[in-house]
C-alpha positions as CSV (number, residue, x, y, z in Angstrom):
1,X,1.3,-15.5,-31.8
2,X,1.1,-11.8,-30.4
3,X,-1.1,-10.8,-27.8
4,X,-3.2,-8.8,-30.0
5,X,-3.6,-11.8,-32.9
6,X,-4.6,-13.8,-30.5
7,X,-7.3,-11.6,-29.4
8,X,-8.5,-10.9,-33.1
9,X,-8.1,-14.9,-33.5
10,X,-10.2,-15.7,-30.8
11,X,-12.9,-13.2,-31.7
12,X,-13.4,-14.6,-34.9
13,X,-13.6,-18.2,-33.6
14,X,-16.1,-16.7,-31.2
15,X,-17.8,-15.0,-34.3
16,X,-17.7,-18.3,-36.3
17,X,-19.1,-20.6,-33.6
18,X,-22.4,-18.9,-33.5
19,X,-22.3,-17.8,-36.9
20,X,-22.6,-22.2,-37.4
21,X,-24.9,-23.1,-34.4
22,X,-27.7,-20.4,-35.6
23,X,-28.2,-19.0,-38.9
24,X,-25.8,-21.2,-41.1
25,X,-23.0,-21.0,-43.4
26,X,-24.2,-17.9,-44.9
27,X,-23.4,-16.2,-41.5
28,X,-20.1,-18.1,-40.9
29,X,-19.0,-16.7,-44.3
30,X,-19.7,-13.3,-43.5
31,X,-18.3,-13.5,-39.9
32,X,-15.2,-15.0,-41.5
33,X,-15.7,-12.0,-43.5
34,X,-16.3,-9.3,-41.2
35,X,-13.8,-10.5,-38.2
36,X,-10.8,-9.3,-39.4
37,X,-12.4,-5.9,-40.2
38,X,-13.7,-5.4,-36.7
39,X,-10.1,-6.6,-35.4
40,X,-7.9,-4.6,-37.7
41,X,-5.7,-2.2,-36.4
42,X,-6.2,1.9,-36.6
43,X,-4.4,3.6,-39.4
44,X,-0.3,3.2,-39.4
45,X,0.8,6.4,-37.7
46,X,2.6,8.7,-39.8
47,X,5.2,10.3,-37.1
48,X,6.7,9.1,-34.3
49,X,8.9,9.9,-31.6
50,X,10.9,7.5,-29.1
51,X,11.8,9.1,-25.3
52,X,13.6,7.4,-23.6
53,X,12.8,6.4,-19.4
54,X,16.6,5.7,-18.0
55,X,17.8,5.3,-14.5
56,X,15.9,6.4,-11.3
57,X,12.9,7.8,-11.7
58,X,11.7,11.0,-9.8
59,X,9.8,14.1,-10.5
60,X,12.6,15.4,-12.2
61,X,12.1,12.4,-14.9
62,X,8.6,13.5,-14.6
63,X,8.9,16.7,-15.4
64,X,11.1,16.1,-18.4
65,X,8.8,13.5,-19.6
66,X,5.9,16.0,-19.4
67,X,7.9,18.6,-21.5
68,X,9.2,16.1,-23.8
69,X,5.3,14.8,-24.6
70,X,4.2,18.7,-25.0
71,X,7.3,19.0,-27.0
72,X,5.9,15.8,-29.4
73,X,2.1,17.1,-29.5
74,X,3.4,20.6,-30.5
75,X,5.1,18.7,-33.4
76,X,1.8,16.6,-34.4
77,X,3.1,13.5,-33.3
78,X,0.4,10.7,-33.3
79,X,2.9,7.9,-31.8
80,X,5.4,7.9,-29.1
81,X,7.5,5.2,-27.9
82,X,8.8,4.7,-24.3
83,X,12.2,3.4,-24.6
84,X,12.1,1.4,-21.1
85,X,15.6,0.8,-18.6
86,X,15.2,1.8,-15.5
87,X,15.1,-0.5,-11.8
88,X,12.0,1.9,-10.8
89,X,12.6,4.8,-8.4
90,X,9.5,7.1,-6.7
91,X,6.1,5.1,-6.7
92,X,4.4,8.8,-6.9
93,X,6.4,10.3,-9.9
94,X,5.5,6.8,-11.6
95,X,2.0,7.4,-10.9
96,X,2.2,10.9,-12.5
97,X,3.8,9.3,-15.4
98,X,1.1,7.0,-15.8
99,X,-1.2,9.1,-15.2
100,X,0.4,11.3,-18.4
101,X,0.7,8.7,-20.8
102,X,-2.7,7.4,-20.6
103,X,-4.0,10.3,-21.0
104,X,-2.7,10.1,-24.5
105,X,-5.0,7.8,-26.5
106,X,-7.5,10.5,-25.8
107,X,-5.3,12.8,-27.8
108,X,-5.2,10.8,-30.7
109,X,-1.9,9.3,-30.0
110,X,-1.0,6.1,-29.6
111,X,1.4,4.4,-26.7
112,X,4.0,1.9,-26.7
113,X,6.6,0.8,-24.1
114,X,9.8,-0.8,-26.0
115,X,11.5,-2.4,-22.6
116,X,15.4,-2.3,-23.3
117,X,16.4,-3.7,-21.4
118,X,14.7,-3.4,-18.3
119,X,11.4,-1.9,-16.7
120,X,11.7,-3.5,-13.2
121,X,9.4,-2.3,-10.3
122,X,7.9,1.6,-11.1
123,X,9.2,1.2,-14.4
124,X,7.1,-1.9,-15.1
125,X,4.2,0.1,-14.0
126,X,4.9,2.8,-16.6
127,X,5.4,0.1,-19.0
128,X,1.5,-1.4,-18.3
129,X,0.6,1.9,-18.7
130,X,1.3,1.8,-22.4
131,X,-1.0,0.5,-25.1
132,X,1.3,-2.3,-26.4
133,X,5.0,-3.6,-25.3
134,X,7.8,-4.8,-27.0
135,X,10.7,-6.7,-25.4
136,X,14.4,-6.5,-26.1
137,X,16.5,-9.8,-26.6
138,X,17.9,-10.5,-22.6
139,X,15.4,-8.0,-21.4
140,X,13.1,-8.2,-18.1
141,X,9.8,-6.6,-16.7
142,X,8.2,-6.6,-13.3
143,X,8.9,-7.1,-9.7
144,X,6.7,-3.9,-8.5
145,X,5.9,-5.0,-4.8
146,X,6.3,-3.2,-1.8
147,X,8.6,-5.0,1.0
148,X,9.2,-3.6,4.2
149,X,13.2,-4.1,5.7
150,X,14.0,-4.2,9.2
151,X,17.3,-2.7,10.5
152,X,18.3,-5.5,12.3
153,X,16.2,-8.6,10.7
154,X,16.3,-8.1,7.6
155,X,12.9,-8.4,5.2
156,X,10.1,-9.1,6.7
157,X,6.5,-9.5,6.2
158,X,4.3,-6.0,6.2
159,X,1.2,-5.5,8.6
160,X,-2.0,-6.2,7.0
161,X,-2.3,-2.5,7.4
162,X,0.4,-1.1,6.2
163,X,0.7,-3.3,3.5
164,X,-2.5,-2.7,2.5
165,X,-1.5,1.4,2.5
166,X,1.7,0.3,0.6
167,X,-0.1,-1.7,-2.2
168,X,-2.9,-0.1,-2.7
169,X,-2.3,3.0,-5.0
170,X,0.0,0.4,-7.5
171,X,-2.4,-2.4,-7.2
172,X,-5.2,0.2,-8.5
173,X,-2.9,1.4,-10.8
174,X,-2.1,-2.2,-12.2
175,X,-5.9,-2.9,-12.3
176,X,-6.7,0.4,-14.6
177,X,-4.1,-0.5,-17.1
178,X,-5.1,-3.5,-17.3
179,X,-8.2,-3.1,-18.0
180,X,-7.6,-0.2,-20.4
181,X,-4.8,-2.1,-22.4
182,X,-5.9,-5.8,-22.0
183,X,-3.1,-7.0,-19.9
184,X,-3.6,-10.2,-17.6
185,X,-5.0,-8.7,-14.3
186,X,-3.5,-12.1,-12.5
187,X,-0.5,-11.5,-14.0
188,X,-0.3,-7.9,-13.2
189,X,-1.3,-8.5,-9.4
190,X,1.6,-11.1,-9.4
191,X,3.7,-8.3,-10.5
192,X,3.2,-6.2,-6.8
193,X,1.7,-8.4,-4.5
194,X,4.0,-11.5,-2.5
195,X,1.1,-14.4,-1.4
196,X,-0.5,-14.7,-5.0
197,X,0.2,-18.0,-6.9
198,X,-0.7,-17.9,-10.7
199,X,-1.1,-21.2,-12.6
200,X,-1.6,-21.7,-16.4
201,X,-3.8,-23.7,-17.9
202,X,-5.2,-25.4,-21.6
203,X,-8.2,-26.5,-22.4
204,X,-8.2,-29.7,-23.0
205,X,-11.2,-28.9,-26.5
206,X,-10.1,-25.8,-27.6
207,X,-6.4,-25.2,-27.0
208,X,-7.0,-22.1,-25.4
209,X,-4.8,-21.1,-22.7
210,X,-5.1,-18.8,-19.6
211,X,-4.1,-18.1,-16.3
212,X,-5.7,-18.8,-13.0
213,X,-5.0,-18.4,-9.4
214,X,-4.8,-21.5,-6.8
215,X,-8.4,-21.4,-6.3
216,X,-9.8,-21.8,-9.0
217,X,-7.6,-24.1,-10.5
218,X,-8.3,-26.0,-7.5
219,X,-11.8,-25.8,-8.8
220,X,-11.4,-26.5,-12.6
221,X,-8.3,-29.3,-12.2
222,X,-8.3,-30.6,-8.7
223,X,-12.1,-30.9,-7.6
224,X,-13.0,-32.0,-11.4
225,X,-13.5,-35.9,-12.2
226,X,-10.8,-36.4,-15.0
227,X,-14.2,-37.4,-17.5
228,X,-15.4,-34.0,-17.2
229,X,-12.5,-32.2,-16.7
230,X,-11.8,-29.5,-19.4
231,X,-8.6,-27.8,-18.2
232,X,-5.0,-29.0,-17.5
233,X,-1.7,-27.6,-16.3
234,X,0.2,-26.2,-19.5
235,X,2.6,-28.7,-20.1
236,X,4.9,-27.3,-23.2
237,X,5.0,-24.6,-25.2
238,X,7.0,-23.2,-28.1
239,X,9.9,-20.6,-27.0
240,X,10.0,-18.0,-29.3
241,X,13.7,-17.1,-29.0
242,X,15.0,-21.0,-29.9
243,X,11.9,-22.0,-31.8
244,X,11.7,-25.7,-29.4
245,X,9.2,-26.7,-27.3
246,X,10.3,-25.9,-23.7
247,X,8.4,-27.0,-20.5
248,X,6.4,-24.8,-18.9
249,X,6.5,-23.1,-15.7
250,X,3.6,-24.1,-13.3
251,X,3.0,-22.6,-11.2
252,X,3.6,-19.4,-13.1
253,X,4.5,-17.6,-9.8
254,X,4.7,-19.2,-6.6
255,X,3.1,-17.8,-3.6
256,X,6.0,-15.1,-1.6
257,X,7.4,-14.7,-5.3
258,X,7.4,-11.6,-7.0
259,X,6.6,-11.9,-10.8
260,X,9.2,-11.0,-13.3
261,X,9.1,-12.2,-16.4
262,X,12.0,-12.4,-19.8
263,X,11.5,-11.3,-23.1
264,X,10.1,-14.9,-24.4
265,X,8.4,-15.2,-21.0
266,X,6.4,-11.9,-21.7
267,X,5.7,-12.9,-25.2
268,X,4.3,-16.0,-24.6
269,X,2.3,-15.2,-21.9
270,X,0.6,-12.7,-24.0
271,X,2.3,-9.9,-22.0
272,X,4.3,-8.4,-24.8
273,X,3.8,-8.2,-28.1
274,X,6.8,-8.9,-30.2
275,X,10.5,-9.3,-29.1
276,X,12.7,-6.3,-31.2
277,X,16.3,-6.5,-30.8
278,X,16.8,-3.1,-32.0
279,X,15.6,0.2,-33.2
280,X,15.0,-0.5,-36.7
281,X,13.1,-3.8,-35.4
282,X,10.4,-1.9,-33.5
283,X,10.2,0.3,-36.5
284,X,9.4,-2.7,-38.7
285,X,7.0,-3.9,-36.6
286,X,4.9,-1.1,-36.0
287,X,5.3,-0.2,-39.8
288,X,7.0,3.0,-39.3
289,X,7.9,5.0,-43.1
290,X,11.3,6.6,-40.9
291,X,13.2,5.9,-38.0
292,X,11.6,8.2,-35.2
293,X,13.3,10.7,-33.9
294,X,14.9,10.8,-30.1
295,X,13.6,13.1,-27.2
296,X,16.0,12.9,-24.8
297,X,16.6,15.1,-21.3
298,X,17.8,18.8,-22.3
299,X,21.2,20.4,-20.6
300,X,19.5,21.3,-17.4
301,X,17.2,17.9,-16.6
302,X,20.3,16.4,-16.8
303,X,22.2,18.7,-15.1
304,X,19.4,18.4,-12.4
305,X,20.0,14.6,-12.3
306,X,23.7,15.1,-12.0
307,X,23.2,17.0,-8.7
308,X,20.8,14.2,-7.1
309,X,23.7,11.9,-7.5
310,X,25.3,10.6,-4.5
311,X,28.6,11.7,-5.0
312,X,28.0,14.9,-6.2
313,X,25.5,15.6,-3.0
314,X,29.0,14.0,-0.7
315,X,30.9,16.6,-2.3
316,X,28.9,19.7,-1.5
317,X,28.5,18.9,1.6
318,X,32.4,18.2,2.0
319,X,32.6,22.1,0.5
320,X,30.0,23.2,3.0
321,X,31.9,22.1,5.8
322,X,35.3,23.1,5.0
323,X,33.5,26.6,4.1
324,X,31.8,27.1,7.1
325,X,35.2,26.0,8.9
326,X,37.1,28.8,7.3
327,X,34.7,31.2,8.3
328,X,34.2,30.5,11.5
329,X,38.1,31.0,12.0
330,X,38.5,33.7,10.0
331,X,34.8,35.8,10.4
332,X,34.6,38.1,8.1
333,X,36.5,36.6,5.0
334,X,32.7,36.2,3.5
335,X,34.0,34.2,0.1
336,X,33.9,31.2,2.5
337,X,31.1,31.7,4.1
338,X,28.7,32.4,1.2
339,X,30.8,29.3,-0.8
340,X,29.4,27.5,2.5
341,X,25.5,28.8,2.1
342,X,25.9,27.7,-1.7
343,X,26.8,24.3,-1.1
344,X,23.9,24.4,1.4
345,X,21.7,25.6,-0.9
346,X,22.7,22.9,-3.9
347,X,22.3,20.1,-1.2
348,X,19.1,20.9,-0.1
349,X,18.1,22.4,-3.6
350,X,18.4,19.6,-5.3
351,X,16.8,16.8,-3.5
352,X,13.5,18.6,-3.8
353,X,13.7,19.9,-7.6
354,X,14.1,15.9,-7.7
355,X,10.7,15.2,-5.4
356,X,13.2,13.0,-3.1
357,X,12.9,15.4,0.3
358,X,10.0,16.1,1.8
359,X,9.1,19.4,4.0
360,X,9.4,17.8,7.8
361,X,13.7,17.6,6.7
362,X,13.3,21.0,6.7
363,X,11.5,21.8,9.4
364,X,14.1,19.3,11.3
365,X,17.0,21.5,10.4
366,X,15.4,24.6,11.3
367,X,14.2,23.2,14.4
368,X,17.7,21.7,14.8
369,X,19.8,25.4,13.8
370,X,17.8,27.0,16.4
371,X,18.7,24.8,19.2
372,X,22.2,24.8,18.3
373,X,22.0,28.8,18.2
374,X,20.8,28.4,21.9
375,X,23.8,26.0,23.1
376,X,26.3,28.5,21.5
377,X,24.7,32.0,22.0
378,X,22.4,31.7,25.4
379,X,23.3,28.6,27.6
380,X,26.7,27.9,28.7
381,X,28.8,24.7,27.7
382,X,27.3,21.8,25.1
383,X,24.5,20.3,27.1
384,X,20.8,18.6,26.1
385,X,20.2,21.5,23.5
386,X,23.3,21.2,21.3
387,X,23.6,17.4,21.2
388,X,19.8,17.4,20.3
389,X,20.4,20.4,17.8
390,X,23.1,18.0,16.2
391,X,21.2,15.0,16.1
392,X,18.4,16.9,14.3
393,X,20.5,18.5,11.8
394,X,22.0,15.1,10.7
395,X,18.9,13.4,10.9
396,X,17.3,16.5,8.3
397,X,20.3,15.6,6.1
398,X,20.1,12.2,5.8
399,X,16.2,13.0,5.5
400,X,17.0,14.4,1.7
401,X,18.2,11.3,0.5
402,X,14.5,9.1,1.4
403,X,11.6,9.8,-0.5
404,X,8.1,10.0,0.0
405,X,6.0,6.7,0.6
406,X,3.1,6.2,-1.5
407,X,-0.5,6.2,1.2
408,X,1.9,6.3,4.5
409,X,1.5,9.1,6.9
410,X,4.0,11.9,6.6
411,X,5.9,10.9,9.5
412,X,5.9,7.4,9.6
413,X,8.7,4.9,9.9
414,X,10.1,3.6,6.9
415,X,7.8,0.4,5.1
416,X,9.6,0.2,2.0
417,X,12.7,-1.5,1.0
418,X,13.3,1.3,-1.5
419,X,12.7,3.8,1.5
420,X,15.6,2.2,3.6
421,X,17.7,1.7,1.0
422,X,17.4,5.5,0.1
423,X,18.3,6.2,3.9
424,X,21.5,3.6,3.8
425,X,22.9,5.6,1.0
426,X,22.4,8.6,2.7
427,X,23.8,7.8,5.6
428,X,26.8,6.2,4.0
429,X,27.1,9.8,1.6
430,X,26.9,11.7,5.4
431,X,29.5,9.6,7.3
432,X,32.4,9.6,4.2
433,X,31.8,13.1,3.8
434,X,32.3,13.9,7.1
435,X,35.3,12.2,7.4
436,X,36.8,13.7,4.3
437,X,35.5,17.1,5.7
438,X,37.4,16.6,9.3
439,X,40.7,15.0,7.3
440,X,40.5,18.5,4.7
441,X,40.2,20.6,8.2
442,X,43.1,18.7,9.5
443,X,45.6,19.2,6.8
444,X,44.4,22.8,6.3
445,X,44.9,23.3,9.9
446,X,48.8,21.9,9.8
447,X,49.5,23.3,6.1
448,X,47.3,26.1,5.5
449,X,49.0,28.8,7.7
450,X,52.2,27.8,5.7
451,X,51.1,28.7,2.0
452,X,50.9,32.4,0.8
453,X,47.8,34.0,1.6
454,X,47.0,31.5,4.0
455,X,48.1,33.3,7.2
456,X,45.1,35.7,6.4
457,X,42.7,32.6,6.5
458,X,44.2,30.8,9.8
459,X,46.3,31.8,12.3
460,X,49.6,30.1,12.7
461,X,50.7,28.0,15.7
462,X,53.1,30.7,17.6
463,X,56.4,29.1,19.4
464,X,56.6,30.1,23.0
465,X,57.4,33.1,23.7
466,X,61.8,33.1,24.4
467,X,62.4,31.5,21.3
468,X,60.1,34.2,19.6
469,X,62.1,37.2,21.1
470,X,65.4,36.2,20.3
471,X,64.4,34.8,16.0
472,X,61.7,37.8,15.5
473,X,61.7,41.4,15.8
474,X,58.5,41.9,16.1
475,X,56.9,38.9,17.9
476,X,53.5,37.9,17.2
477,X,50.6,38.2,19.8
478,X,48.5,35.6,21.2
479,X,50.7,33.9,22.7
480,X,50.9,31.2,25.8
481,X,50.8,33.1,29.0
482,X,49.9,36.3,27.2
483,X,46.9,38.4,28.7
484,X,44.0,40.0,26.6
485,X,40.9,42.0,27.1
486,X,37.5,40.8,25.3
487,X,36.0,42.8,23.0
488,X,33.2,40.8,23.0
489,X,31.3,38.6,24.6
490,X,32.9,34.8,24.2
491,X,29.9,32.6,23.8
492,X,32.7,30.6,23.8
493,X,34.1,32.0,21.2
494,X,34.5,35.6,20.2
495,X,37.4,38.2,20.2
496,X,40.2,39.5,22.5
497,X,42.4,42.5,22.3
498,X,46.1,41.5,23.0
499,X,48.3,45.1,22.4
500,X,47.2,46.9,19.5
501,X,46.2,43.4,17.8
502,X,42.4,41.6,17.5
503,X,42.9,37.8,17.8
504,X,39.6,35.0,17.5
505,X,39.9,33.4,20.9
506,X,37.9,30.7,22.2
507,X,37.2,29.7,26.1
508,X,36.9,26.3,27.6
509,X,33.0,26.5,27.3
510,X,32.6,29.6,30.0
511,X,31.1,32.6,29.2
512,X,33.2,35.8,29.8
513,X,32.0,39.3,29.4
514,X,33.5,41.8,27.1
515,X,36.1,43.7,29.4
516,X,37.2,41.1,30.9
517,X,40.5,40.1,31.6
518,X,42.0,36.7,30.1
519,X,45.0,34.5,29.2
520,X,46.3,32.3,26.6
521,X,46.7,28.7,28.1
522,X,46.9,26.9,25.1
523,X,47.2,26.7,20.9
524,X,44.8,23.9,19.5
525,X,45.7,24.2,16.0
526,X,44.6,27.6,14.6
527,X,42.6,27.9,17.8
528,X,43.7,30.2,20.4
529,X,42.6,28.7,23.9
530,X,41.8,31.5,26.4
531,X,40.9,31.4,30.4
532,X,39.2,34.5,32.3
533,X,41.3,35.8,34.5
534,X,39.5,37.3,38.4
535,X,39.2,40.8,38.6
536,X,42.1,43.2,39.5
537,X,41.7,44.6,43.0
């Protein structure tokens, strides 16, 4: 029986048993009569749309879910059904989905979440949302509690506090759709908070069935004299998958369980509505004239999604790095340099088009930049300011990858498993890329110089300076023991005049004035190692 026949069933037994104990059979006849009138359903919908929720969701999900639904009112649809499979994703761009579809039924048009094949923590939220579910065959719904992770111990309990801040936007958020759509509220709860232990129950008179927590079935089972007891633990019931009675599950969900629940599970626990293996199924069952058409993300929402990706994030930031590498050897090349800026831009660009970064990352990398700009430009060596400048600047990009916690302060740690899993994947995108990114500098480094054109981009390691004179006519510069003036100040690094030729130097960390006299000491691959030399007298 379906969650909503057994709501019109038990309204008319309702109906019925006063209709008998007051005014007669005449009554019971027309409540018999008038029940299924009051319980029928609102007029078949005449067009329909299905849009699909996949993967992660985050407010570039949202957004595309928002145009699809303008998209479907512009087009007069009066039904539109959520195609559910997604593990969850951002608690907030859930919350603005909900808030989206329920705003709906107000519009005339009717909600329904077809989970296929799964709607598992934020996506089990959207699914309540709905007016009425349907479950695939092998399909799953739930698990939507927040857990907090520890770095070193693993998961742990939260703080009354911050779990209470965690919880308490999708516990309200459970509530309202429950009470809007007639979901279990127990069951719901269940759903997002660890602690709460659900037990279902029959009547012993009436058959009826429904689920308590360990309270009060300590009060209507445990505390009750078996003579006047009128409730007992659900023993069997009748799987709708197999068609044989099956055991039931008592408790429903044990206390430091999370509530998830299968297809037949959510169907006969009044949960779901029907289980629709396919397409044309949930087209039967809601009495559709035409398979619905399909709303899916356009070229650029996908496109959008494709640059949140992990990989594709690790491999802008591998072409940032080798950009800003060429530059820095070469200044003035510019095609590096602004390939650099726009892998920069992508990497940051992206996680916020997505909602996934928040505006402290970039305040960190500014912050970061700045202090880096002052151990290169104004203080001497790499001190306090440039290993703090680093540590920001990773810190800001490993910041991208964690979203936004739901009724947490800005800056707070991390209280959510999601959150820390966000920040393990970014750190594990930032450390391979980085290694890719020094390996690529290496080989360019030993190869580069060799390949046409590439003699313009680094400068080649020289041979000392006999061999040199006797193979080459025209010797190149910038070589060991060779003396140069600066051009400009070396901050370490800068320029040095050595003949008629310019050459990128770099000192050992000093300072030296342009004017200034120096030597070549040493070749560290493309680098050309200088030392000031004193004065002449």
């Amino acid at each position: 029986m379906s969650r909503r026949q057994h709501r019109r069933f038990a309204a008319t037994n309702k109906c019925v048993r006063r209709a008998l104990t007051g005014s007669g059979f005449a009554l019971a006849l027309l409540a018999l009569w008038a029940a299924p009138i009051a319980g029928q359903d609102t007029p078949q919908p005449k067009k329909a749309v299905v849009i699909p929720i996949e993967g992660m969701i985050n407010d570039v999900l949202r957004r595309s879910i928002e145009r699809r639904l303008d998209e479907a009112r512009a087009d007069g649809v009066n039904l539109v059904i959520f195609e559910m499979d997604t593990p969850g994703g951002m608690v907030t761009s859930a919350l603005d989905i909900c808030t989206l579809i329920k705003k709906l039924p107000d519009e005339g048009i009717r909600t329904v979440a077809w989970v296929n094949d799964m709607a598992l923590s934020a996506g089990a939220m959207i699914s309540v949302a709905t007016q009425e579910i349907l479950m695939s065959s092998a399909s799953r719904i739930g698990d939507c509690a927040p857990i907090m992770v520890s770095p070193v111990g693993g998961m742990t309990e939260l703080g009354e506090t911050e779990r209470a801040k965690a919880e308490s936007p999708i516990l309200q958020e459970f509530r309202d759709s429950a009470i809007r759509n007639d979901y279990d509220p127990l069951l719901c709860r269940a759903m997002v908070t660890v602690g709460v232990e659900v037990w279902w129950l029959d009547n012993i008179e009436t058959g009826q069935r429904k689920f308590v927590d360990s309270a009060k079935k300590k009060e209507l089972i445990d505390d009750t004299d078996a003579e006047q007891r009128q409730w007992r633990l659900a023993e069997t019931y009748l799987d709708p998958r197999s068609g044989k009675d099956v055991p039931a599950k008592n408790p429903v969900d044990r206390e430091g369980e999370l509530l998830t629940l299968s297809e037949g599970e959510a169907l006969v626990y009044g949960f779901a509505d029907a289980i629709t293996t396919d397409l044309d199924q949930v087209v039967a069952h809601l009495g559709l004239p035409a398979t619905p058409e399909r709303l899916d993300m356009n070229g650029w929402e996908k496109f959008a999604m494709w640059l949140n990706s992990p990989l594709v994030r690790g491999v802008f930031f591998i072409i940032m790095l080798l950009g800003a590498y060429l530059e820095f050897q070469s200044p003035g090349l510019i095609v590096p340099g602004a390939t650099a800026l726009v892998a920069l831009g992508i990497f940051l660009g992206a996680p916020y088009a997505a909602g996934l970064a928040d505006i402290w990352t970039i305040v960190l990398l500014i912050v970061g930049l700045v202090l880096l700009a002052v151990e290169l430009f104004i203080l001497p060596g790499f001190g306090i300011a440039g290993i703090c400048g680093v540590v920001l600047i990773l810190v800001a990009f490993v910041g991208t990858f964690v979203p936004a916690e739901p009724g947490m302060p800005r800056f707070s740690w991390p209280s959510l498993e999601g959150t820390w899993d966000a920040m393990e994947k970014g750190m594990i995108v930032m450390a391979s890329s980085v290694i890719i990114a020094v390996t690529g500098i290496a080989l360019l480094a030993r190869y580069l110089p060799s390949m046409p054109f590439g003699g313009r981009l680094v400068l080649a390691n020289p041979e000392d300076a006999a061999s040199l004179a006797i193979s080459d006519p025209n010797p190149k510069v910038a070589l060991v023991g060779d003396i140069g003036i600066v051009t400009g100040d070396l901050r370490p690094g800068g320029q040095a005049r050595f003949g008629q030729a310019i050459v990128d130097v770099q000192s050992q960390g000093e300072y030296v004035d342009a004017g200034k006299r120096v030597q070549v000491i040493a070749h560290e691959g493309p680098k050309v190692i200088v030392r000031p030399l004193p004065d002449e007298a």
